[in-house]
HTML snippet that shows the backbone in 3Dmol.js (N, CA, C, O; Angstrom):
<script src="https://3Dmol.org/build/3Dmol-min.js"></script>
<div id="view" style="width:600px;height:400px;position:relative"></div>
<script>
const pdb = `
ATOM      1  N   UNK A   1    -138.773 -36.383  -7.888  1.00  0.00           N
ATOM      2  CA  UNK A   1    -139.541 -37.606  -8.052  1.00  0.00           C
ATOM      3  C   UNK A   1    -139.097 -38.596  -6.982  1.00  0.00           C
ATOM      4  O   UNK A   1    -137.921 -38.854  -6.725  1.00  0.00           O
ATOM      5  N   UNK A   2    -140.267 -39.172  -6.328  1.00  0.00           N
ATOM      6  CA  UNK A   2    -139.718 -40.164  -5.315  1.00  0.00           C
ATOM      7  C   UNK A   2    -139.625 -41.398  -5.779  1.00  0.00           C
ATOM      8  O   UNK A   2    -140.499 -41.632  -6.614  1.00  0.00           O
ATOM      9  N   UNK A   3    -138.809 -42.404  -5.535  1.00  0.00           N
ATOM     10  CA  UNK A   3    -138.462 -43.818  -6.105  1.00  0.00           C
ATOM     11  C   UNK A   3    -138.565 -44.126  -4.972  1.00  0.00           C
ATOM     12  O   UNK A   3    -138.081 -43.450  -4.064  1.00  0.00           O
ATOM     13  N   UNK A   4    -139.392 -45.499  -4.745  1.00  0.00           N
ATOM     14  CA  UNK A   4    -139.116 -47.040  -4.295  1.00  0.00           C
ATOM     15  C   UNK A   4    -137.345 -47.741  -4.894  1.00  0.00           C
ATOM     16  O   UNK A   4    -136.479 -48.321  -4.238  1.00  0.00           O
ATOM     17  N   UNK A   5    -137.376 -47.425  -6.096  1.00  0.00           N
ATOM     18  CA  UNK A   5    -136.094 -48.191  -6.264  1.00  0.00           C
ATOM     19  C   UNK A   5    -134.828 -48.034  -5.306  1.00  0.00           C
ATOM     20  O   UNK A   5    -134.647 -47.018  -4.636  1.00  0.00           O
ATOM     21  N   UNK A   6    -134.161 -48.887  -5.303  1.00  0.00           N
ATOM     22  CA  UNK A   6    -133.192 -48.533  -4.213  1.00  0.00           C
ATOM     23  C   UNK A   6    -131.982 -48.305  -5.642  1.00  0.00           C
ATOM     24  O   UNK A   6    -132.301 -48.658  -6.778  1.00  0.00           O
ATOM     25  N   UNK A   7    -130.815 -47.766  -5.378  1.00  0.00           N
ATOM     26  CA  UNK A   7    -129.952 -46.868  -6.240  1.00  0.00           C
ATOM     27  C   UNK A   7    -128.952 -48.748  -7.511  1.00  0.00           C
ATOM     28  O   UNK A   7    -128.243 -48.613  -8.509  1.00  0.00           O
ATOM     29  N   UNK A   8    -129.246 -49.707  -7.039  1.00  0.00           N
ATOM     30  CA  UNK A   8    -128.790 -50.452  -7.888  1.00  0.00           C
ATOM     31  C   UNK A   8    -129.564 -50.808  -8.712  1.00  0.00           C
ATOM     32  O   UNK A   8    -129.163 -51.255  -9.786  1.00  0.00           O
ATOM     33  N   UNK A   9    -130.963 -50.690  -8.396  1.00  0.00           N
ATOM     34  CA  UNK A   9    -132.070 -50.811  -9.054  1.00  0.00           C
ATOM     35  C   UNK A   9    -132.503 -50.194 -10.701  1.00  0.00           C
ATOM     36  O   UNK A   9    -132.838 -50.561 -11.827  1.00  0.00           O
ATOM     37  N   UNK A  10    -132.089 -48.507  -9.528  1.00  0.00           N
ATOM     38  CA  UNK A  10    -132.184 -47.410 -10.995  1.00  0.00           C
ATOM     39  C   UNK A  10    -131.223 -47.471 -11.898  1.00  0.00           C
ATOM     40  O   UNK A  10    -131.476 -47.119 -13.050  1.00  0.00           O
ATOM     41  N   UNK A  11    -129.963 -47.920 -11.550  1.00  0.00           N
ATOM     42  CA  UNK A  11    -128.638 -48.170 -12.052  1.00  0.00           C
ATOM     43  C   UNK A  11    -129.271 -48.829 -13.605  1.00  0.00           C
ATOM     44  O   UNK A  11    -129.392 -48.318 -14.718  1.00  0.00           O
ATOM     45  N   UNK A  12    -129.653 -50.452 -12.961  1.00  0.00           N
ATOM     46  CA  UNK A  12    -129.932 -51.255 -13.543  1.00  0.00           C
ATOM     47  C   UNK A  12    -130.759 -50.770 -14.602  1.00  0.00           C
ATOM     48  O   UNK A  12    -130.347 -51.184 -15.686  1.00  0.00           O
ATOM     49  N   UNK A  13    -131.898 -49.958 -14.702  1.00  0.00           N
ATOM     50  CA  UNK A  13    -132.488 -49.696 -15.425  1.00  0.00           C
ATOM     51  C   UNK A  13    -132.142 -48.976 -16.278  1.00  0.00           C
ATOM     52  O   UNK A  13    -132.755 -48.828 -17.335  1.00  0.00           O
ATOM     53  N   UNK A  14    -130.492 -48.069 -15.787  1.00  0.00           N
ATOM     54  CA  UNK A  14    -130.328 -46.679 -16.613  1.00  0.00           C
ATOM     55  C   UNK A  14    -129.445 -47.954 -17.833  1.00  0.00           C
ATOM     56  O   UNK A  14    -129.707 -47.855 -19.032  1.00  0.00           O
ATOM     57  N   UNK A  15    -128.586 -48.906 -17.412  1.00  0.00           N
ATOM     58  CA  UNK A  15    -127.751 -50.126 -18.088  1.00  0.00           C
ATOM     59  C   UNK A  15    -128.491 -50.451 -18.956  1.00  0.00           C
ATOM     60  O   UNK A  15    -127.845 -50.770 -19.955  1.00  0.00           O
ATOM     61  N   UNK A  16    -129.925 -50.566 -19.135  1.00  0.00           N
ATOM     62  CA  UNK A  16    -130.580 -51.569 -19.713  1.00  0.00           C
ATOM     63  C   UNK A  16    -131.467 -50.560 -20.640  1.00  0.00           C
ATOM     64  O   UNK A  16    -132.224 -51.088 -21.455  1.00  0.00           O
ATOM     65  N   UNK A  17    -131.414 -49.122 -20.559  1.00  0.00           N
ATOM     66  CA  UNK A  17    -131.633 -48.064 -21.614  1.00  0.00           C
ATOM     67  C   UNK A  17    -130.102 -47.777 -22.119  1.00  0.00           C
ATOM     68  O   UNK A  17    -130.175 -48.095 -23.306  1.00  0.00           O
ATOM     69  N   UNK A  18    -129.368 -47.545 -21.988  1.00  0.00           N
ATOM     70  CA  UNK A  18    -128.122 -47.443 -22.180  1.00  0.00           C
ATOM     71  C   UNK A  18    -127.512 -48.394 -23.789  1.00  0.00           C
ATOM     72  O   UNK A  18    -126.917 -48.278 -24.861  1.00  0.00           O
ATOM     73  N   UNK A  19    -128.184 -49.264 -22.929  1.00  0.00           N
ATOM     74  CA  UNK A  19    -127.929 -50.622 -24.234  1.00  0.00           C
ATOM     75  C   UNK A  19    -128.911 -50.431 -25.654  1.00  0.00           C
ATOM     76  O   UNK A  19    -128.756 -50.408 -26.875  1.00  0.00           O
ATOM     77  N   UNK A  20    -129.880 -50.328 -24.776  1.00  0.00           N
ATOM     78  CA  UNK A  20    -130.934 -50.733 -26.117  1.00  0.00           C
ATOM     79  C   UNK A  20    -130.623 -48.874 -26.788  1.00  0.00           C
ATOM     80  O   UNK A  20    -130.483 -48.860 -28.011  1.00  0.00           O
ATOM     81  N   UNK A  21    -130.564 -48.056 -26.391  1.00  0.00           N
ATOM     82  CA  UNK A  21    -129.891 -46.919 -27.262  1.00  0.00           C
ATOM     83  C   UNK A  21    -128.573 -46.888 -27.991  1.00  0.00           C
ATOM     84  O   UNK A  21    -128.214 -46.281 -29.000  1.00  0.00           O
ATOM     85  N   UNK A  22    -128.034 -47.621 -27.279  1.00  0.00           N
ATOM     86  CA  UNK A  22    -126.371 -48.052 -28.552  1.00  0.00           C
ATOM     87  C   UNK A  22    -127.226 -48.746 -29.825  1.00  0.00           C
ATOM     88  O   UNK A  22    -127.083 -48.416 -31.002  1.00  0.00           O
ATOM     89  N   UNK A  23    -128.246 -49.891 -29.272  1.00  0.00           N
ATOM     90  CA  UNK A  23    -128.773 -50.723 -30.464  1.00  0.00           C
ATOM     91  C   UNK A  23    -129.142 -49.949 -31.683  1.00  0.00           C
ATOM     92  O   UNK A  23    -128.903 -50.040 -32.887  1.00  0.00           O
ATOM     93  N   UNK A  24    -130.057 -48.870 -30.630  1.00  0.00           N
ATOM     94  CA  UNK A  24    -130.853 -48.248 -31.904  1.00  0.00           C
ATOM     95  C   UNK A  24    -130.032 -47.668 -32.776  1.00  0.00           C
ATOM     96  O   UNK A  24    -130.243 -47.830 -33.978  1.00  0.00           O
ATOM     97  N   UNK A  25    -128.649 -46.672 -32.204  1.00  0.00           N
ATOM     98  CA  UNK A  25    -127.782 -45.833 -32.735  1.00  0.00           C
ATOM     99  C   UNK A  25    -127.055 -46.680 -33.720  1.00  0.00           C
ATOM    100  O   UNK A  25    -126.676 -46.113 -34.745  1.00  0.00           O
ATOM    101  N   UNK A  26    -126.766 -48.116 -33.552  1.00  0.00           N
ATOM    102  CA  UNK A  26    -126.188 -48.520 -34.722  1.00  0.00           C
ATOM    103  C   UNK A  26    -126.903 -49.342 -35.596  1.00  0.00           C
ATOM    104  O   UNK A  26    -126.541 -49.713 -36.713  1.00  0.00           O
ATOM    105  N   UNK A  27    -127.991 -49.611 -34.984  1.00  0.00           N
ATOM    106  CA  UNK A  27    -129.237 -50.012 -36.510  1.00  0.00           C
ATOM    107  C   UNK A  27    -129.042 -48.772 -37.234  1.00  0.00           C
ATOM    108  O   UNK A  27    -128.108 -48.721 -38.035  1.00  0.00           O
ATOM    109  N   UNK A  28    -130.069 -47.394 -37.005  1.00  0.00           N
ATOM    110  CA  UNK A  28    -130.054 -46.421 -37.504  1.00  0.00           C
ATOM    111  C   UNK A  28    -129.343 -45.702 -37.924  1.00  0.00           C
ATOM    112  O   UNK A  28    -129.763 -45.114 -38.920  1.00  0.00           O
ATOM    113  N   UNK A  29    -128.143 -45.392 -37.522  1.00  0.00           N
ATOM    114  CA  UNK A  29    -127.010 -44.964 -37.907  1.00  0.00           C
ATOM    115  C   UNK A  29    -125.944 -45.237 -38.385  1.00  0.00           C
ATOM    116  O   UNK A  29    -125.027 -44.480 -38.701  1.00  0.00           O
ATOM    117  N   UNK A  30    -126.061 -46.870 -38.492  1.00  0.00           N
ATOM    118  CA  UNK A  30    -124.406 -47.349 -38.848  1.00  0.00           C
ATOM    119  C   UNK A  30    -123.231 -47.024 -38.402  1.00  0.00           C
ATOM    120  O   UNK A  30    -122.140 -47.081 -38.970  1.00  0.00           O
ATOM    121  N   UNK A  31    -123.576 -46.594 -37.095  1.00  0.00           N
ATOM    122  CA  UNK A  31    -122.078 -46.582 -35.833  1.00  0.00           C
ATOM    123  C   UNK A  31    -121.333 -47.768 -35.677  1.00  0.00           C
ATOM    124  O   UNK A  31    -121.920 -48.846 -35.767  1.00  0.00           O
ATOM    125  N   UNK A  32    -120.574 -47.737 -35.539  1.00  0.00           N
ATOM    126  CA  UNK A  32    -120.065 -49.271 -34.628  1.00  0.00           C
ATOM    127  C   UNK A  32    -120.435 -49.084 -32.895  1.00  0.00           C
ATOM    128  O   UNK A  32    -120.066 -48.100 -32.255  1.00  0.00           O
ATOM    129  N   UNK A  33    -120.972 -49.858 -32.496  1.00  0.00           N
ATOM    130  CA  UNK A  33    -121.286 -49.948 -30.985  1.00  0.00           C
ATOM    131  C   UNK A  33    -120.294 -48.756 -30.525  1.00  0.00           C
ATOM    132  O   UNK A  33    -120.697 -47.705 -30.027  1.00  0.00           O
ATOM    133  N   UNK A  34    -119.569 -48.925 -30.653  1.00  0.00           N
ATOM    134  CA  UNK A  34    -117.977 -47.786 -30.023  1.00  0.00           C
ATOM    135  C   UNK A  34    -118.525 -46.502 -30.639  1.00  0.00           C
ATOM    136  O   UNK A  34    -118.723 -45.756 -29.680  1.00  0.00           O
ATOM    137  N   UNK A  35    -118.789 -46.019 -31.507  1.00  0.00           N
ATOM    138  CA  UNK A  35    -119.090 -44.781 -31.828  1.00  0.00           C
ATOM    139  C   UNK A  35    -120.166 -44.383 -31.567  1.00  0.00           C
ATOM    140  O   UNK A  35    -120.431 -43.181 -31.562  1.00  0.00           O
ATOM    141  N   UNK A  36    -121.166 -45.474 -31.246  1.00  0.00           N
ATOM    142  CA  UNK A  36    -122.605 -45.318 -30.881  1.00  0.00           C
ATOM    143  C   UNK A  36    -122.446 -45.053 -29.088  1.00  0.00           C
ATOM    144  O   UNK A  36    -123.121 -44.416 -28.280  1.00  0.00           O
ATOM    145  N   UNK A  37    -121.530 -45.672 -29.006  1.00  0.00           N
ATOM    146  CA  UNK A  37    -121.266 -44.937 -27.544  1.00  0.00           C
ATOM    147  C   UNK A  37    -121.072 -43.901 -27.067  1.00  0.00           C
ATOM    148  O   UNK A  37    -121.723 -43.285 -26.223  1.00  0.00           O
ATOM    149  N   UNK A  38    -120.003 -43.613 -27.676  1.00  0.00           N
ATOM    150  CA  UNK A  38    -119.255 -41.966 -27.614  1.00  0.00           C
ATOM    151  C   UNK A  38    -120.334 -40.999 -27.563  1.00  0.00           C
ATOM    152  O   UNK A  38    -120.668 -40.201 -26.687  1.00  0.00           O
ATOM    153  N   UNK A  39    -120.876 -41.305 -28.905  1.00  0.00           N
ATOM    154  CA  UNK A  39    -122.271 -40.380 -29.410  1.00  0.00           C
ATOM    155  C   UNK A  39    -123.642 -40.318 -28.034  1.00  0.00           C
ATOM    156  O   UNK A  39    -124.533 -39.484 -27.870  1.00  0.00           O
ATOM    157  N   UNK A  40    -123.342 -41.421 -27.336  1.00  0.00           N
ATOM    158  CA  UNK A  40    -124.544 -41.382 -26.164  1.00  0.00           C
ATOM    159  C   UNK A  40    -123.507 -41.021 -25.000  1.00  0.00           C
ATOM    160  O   UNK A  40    -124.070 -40.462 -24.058  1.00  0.00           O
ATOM    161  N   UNK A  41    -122.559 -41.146 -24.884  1.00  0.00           N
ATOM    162  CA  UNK A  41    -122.287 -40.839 -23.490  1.00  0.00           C
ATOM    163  C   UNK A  41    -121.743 -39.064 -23.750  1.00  0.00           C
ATOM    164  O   UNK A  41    -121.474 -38.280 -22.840  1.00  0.00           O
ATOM    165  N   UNK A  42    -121.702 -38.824 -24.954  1.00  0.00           N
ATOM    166  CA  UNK A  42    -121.227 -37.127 -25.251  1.00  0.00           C
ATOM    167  C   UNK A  42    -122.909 -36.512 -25.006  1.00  0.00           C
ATOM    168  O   UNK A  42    -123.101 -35.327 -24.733  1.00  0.00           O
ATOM    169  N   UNK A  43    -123.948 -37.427 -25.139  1.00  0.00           N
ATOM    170  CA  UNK A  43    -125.142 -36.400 -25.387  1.00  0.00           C
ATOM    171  C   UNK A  43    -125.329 -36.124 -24.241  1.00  0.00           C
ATOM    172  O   UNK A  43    -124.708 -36.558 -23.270  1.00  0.00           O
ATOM    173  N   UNK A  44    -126.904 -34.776 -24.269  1.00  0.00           N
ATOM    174  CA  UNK A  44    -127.155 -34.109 -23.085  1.00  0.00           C
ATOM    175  C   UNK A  44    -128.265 -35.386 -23.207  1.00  0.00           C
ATOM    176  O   UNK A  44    -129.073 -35.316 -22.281  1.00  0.00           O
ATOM    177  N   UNK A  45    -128.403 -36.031 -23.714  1.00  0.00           N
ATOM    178  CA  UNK A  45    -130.089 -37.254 -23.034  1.00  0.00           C
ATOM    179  C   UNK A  45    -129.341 -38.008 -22.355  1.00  0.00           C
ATOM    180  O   UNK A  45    -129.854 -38.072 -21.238  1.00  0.00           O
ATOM    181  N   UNK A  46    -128.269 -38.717 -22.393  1.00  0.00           N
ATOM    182  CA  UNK A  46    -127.672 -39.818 -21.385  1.00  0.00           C
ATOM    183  C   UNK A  46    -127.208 -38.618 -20.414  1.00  0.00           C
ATOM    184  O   UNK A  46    -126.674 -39.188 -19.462  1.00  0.00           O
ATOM    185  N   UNK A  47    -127.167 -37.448 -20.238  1.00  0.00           N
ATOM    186  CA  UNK A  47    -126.661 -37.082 -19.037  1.00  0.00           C
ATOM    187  C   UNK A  47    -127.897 -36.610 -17.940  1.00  0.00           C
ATOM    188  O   UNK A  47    -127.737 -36.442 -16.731  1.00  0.00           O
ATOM    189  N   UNK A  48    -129.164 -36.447 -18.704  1.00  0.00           N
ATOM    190  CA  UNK A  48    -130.274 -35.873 -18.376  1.00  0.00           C
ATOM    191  C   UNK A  48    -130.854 -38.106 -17.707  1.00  0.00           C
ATOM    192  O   UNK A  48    -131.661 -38.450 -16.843  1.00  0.00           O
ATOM    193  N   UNK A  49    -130.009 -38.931 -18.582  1.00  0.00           N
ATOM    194  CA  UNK A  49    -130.750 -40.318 -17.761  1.00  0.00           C
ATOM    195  C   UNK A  49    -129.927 -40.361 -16.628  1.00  0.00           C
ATOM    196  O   UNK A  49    -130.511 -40.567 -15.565  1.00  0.00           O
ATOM    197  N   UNK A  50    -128.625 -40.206 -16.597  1.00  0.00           N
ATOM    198  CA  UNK A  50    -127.789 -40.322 -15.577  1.00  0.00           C
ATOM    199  C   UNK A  50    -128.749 -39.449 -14.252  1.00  0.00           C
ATOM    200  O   UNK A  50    -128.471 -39.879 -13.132  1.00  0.00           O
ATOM    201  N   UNK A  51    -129.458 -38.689 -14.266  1.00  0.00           N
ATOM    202  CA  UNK A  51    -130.074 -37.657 -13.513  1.00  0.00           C
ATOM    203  C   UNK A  51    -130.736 -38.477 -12.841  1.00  0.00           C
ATOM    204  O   UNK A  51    -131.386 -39.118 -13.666  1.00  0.00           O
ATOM    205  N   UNK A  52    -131.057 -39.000 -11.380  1.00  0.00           N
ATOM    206  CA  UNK A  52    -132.027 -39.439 -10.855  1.00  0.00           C
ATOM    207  C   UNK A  52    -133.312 -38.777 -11.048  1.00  0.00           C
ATOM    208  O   UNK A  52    -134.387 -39.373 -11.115  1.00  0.00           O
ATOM    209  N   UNK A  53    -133.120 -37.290 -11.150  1.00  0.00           N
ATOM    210  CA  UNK A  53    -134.277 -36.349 -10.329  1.00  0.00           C
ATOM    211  C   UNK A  53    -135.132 -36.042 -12.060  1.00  0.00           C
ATOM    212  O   UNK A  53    -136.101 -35.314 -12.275  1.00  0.00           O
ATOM    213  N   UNK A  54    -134.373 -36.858 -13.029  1.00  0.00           N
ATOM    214  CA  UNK A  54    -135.625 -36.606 -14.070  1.00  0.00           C
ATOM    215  C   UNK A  54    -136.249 -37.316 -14.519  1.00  0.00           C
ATOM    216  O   UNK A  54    -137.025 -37.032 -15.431  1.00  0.00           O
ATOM    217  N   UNK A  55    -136.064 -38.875 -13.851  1.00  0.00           N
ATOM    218  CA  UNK A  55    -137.260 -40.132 -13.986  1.00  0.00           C
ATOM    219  C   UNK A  55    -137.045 -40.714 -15.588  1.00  0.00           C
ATOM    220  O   UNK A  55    -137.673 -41.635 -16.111  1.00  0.00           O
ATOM    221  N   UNK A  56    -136.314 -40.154 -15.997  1.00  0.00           N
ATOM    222  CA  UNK A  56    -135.913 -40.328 -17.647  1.00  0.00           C
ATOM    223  C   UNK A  56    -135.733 -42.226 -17.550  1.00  0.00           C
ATOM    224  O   UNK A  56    -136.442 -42.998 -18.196  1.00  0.00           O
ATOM    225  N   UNK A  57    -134.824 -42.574 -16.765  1.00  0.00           N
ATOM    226  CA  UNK A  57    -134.486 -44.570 -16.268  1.00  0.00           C
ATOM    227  C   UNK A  57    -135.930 -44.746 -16.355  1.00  0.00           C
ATOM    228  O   UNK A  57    -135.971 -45.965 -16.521  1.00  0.00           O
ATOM    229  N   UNK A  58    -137.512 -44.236 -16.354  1.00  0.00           N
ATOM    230  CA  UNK A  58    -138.595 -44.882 -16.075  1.00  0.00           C
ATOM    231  C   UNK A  58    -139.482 -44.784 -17.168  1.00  0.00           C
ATOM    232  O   UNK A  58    -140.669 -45.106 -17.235  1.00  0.00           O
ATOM    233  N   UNK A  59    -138.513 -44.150 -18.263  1.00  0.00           N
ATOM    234  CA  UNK A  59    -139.209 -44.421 -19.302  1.00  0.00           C
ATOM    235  C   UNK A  59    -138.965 -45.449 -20.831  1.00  0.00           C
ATOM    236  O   UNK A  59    -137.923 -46.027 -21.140  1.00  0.00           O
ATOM    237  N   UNK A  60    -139.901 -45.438 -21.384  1.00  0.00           N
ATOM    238  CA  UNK A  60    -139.643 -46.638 -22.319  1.00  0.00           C
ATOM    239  C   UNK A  60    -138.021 -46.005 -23.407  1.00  0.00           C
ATOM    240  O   UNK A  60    -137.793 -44.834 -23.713  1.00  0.00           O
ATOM    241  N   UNK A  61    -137.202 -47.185 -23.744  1.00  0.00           N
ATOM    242  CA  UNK A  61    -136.389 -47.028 -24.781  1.00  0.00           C
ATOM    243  C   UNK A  61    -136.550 -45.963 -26.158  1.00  0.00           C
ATOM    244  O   UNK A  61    -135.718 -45.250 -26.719  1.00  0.00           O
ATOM    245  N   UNK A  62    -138.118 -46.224 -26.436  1.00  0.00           N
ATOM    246  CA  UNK A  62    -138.531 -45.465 -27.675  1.00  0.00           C
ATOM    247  C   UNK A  62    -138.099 -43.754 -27.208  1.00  0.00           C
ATOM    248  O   UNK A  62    -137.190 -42.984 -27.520  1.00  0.00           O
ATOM    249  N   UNK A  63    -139.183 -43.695 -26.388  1.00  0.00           N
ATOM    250  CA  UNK A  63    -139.309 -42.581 -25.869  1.00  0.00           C
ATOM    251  C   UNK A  63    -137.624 -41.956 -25.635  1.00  0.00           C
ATOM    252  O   UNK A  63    -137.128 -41.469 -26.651  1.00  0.00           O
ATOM    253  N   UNK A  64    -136.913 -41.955 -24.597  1.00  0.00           N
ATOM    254  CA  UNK A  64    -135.499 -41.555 -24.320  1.00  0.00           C
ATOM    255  C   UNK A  64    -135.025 -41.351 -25.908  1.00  0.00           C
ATOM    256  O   UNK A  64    -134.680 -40.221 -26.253  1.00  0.00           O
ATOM    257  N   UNK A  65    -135.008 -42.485 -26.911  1.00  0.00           N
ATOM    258  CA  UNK A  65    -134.260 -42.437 -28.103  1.00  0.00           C
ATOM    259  C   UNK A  65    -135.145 -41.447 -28.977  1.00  0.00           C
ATOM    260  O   UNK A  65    -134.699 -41.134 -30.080  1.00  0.00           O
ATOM    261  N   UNK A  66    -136.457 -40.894 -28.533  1.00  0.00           N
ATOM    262  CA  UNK A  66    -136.767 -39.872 -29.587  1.00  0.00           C
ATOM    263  C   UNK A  66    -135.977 -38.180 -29.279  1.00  0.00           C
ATOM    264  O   UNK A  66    -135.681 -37.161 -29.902  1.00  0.00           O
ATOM    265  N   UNK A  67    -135.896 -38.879 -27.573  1.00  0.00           N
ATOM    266  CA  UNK A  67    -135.182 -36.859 -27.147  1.00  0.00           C
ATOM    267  C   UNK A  67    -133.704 -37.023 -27.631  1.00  0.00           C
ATOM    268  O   UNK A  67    -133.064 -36.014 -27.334  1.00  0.00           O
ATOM    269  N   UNK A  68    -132.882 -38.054 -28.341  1.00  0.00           N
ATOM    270  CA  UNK A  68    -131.969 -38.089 -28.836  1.00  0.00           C
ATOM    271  C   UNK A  68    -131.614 -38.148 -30.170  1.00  0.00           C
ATOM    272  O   UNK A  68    -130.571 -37.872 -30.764  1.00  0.00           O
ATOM    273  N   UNK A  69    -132.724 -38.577 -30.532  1.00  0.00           N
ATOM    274  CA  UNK A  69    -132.531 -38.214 -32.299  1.00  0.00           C
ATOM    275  C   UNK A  69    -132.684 -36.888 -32.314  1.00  0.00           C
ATOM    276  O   UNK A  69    -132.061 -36.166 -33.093  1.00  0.00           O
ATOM    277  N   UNK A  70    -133.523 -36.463 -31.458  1.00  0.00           N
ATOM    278  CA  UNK A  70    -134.011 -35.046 -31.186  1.00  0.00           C
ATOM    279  C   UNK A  70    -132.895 -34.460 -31.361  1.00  0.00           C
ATOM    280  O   UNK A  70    -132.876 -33.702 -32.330  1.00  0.00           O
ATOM    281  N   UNK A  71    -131.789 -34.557 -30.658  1.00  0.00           N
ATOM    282  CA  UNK A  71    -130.316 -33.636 -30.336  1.00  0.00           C
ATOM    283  C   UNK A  71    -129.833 -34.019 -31.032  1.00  0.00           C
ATOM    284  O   UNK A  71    -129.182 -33.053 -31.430  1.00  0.00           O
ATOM    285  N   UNK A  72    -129.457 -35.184 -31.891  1.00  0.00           N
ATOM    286  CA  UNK A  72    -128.720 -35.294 -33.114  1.00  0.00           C
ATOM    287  C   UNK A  72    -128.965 -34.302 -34.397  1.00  0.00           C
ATOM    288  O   UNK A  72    -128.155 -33.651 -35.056  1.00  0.00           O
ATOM    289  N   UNK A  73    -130.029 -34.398 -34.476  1.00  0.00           N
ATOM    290  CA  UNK A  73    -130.923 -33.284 -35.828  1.00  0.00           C
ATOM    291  C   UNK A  73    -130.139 -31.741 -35.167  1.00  0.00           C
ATOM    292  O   UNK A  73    -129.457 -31.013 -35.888  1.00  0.00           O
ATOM    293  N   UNK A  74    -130.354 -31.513 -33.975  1.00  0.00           N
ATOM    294  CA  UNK A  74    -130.567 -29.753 -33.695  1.00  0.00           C
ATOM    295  C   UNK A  74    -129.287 -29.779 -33.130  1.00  0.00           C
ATOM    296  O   UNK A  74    -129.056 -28.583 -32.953  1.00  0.00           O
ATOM    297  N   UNK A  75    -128.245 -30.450 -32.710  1.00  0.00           N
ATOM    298  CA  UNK A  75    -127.192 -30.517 -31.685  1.00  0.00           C
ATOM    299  C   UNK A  75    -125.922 -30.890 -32.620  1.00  0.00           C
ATOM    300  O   UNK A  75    -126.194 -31.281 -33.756  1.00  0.00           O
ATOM    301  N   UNK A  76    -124.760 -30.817 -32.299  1.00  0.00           N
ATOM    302  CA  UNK A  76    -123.606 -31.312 -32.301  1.00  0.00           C
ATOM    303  C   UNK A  76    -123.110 -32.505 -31.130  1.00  0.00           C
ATOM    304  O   UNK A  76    -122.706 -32.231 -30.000  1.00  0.00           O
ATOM    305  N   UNK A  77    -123.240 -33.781 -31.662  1.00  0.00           N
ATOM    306  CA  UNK A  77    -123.025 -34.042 -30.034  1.00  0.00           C
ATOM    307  C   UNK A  77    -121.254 -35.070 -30.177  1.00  0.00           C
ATOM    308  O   UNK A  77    -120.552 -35.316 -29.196  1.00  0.00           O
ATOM    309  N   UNK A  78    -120.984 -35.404 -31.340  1.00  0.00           N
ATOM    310  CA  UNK A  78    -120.189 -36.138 -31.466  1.00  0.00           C
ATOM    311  C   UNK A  78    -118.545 -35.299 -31.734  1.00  0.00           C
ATOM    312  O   UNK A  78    -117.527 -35.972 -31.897  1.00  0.00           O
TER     313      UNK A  78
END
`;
const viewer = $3Dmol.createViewer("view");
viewer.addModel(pdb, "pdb");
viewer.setStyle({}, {cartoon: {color: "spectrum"}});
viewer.zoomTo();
viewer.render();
</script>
């Protein structure tokens, strides 16, 4: 996928999914931010956003947090 963004750009965007997925993880889950972390930075979806080449940073919050409930249900991630 080709980006216009320049690499602080995409950064920025991956920060700003990053966040609002801790949110969701501890509305929904009753993590503490800290465990809601662990739980996203252990999954394969924050490593698949970390990915430039899968455009995942260009999509909405909802979306990213459904391929992660996704892996919570079918996965071990914590």
């Amino acid at each position: 996928m080709t980006s216009r963004l320049t690499p602080q750009q995409r950064q920025i965007l991956k920060d700003e999914l990053t966040t609002e997925l801790t949110g969701y993880l501890v509305d929904d889950y009753h993590y503490t931010p800290e465990q809601a972390l662990d739980v996203l930075y252990t999954s394969e979806t924050f490593e698949r956003l970390q990915d430039d080449a899968t455009g995942l940073y260009y999509q909405s919050p909802g979306h990213v947090y459904s391929f992660l409930q996704n892996e919570l249900k079918t996965a071990k991630v914590f």
